[in-house]
C-alpha positions as CSV (number, residue, x, y, z in Angstrom):
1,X,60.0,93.1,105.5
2,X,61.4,92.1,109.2
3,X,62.6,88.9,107.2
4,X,64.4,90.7,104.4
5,X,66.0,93.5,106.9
6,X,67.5,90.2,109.2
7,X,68.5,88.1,105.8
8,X,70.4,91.2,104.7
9,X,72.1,92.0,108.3
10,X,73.0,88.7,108.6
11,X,74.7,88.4,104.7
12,X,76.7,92.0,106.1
13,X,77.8,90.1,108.8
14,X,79.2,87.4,107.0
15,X,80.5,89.5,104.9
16,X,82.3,91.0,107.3
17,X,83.7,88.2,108.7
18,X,85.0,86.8,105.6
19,X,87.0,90.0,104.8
20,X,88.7,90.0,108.0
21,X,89.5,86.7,107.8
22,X,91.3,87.3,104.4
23,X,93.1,90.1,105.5
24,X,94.7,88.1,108.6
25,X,95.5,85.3,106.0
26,X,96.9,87.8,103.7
27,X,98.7,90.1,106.3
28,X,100.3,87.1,108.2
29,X,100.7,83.8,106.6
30,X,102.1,85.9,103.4
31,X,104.1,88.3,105.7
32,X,107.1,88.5,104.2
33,X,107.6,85.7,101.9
34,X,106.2,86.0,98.3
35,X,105.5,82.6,97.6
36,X,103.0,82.5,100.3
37,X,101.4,85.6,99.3
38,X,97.6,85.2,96.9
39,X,97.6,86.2,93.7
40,X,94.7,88.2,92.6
41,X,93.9,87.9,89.3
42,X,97.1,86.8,88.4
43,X,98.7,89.4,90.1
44,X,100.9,89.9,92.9
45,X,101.0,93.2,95.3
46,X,104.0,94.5,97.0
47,X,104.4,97.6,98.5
48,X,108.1,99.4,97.6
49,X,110.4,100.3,100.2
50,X,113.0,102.2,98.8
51,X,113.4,105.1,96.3
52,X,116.2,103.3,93.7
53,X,113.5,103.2,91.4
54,X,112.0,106.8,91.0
55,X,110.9,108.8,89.1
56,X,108.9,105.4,88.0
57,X,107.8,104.7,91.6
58,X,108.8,105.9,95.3
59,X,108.4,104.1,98.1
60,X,105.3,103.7,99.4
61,X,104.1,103.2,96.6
62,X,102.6,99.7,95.8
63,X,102.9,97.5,92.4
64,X,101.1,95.2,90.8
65,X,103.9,92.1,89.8
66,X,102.3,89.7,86.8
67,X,103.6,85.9,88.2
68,X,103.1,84.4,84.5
69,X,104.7,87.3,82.2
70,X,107.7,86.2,80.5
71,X,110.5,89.2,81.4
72,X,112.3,90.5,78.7
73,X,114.9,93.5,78.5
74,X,114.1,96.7,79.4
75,X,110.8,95.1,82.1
76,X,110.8,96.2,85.9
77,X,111.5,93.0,87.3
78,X,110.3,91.6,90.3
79,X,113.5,89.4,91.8
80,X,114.8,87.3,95.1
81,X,118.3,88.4,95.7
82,X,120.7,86.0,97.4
83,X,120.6,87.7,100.6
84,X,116.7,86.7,100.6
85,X,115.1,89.9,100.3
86,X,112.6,91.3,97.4
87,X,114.1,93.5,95.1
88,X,112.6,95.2,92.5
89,X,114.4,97.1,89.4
90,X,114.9,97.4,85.7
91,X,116.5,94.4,83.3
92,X,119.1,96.4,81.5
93,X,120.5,93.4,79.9
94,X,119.9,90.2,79.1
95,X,122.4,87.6,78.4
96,X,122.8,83.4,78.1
97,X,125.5,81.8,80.0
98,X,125.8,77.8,80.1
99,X,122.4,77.5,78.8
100,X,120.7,80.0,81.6
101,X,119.2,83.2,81.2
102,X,120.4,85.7,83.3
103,X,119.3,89.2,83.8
104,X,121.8,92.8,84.5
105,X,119.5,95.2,86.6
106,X,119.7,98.6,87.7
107,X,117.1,101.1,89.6
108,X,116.2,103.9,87.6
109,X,117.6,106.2,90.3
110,X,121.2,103.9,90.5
111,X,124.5,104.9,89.1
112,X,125.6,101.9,88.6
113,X,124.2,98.5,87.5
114,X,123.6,95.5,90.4
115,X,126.4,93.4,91.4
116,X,124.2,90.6,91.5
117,X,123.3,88.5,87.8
118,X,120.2,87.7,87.9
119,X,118.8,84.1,86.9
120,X,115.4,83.4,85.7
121,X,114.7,81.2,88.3
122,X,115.2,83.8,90.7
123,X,112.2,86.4,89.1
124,X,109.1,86.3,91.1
125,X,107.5,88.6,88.4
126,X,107.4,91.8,85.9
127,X,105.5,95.3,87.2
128,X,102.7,95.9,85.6
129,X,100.5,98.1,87.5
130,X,101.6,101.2,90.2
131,X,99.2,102.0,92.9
132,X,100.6,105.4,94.7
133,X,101.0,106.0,98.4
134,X,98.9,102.7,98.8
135,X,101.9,100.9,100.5
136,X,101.8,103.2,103.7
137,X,98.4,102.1,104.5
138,X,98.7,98.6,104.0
139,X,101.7,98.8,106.2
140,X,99.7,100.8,108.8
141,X,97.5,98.2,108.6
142,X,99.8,94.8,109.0
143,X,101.2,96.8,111.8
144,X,99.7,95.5,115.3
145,X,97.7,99.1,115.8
146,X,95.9,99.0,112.2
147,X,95.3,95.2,112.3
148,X,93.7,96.2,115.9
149,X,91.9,99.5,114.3
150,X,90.5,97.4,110.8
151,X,90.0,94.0,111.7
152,X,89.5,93.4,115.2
153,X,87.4,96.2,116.4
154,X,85.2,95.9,113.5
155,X,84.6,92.1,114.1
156,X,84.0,92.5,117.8
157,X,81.7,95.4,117.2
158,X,79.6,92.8,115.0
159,X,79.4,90.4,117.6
160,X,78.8,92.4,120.2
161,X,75.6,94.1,118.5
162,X,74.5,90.6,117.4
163,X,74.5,89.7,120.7
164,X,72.9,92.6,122.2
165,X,70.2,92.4,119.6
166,X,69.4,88.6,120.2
167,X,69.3,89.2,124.3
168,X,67.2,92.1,123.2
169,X,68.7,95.1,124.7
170,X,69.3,96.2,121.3
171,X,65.4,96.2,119.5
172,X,65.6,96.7,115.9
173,X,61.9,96.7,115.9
174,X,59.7,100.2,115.4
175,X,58.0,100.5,118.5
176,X,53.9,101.1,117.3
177,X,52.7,104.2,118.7
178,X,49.2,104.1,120.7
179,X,46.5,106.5,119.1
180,X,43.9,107.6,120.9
C-alpha cells in the first residue's frame, strides 16, 4: 500500500511538472506570434481583443482557428495584416487577381469592408470553435501575477513538500497507536 500511495504521488508530481512546463512554452515562446504557437488537435487558440466581430463573438472571448481548412466565402477568417498584427473577421468576397486568391473581409459589427485585400498566403486559419469569456483568464494567466499564481507557486509548493517529506519533517506514515 505505502508503495502504491508513493508510485501515485510521485506520477502527480510529474504530472505537475509537465503541465507547467507546457504552459511556460505555450504562454512565452508562442507569445505573440502564431506560427510559434502548438496546435492542438489541429487547432489553433486565440483569444479576441476587440468587439468588430459581435454578435458572433466579443472580446474575451477565445476561438478555436482550424490551420488545414480551406477558407471559402462567407468563413471567419483567421488573417496576418500588413501591419503584423492578428486579425480576425468575415470573407465577404472572394475574388482571383493575377492568378492569386484574395479575400474582401469585414467584422460583423463594421460598416464598411477592410481596406486591406486579403491573400491566401496571408490566412493563418478559419474559426471553427468559440470558447466564451475564456480569453480573460488566459490573459490573467500570461500576465506576470497569474503565471506567478498558476505555475510557479504550485511547482514550488511540490518541491517544497517533497523535500520536507524526504528530510522527514513531513511523515506521511500513520503513526500506530500503543494498546494497552
Amino acid at each position: 500500500m505505502k508503495k502504491v500511495l508513493k508510485i501515485s504521488s510521485t506520477i502527480v508530481i510529474v504530472l505537475v511538472v509537465l503541465f507547467a512546463a507546457l504552459a511556460m512554452v505555450y504562454f512565452f515562446l508562442a507569445k505573440g506570434n502564431i506560427d510559434k504557437a502548438p496546435s492542438i488537435f489541429g487547432y489553433k487558440p486565440l483569444t479576441i481583443l476587440s468587439n468588430s466581430m459581435q454578435p458572433a463573438f466579443n472580446a474575451g472571448d477565445i476561438i478555436l482557428i482550424d490551420v488545414e481548412t480551406e477558407p471559402k466565402e462567407g468563413d471567419v477568417i483567421t488573417y496576418k495584416h500588413p501591419d503584423g498584427v492578428l486579425v480576425t473577421h468575415r470573407a465577404v468576397r472572394t475574388f482571383e487577381q493575377n492568378g492569386t486568391m484574395f479575400f474582401e473581409t469585414k467584422g460583423d459589427n463594421n460598416e464598411q469592408v477592410d481596406e486591406v485585400l486579403i491573400s491566401r498566403e496571408n490566412i493563418v486559419g478559419v474559426q471553427e470553435k468559440i470558447i466564451p469569456k475564456l480569453g480573460y483568464v488566459a490573459q490573467f494567466m500570461a500576465g506576470p501575477i497569474g503565471f506567478f499564481i498558476f505555475i510557479v507557486m504550485p511547482i514550488l509548493a511540490v518541491i517544497i513538500i517533497e523535500i520536507f517529506q524526504r528530510l522527514g519533517l513531513i511523515n506521511t506514515k500513520k503513526e500506530e497507536q500503543i494498546q494497552g
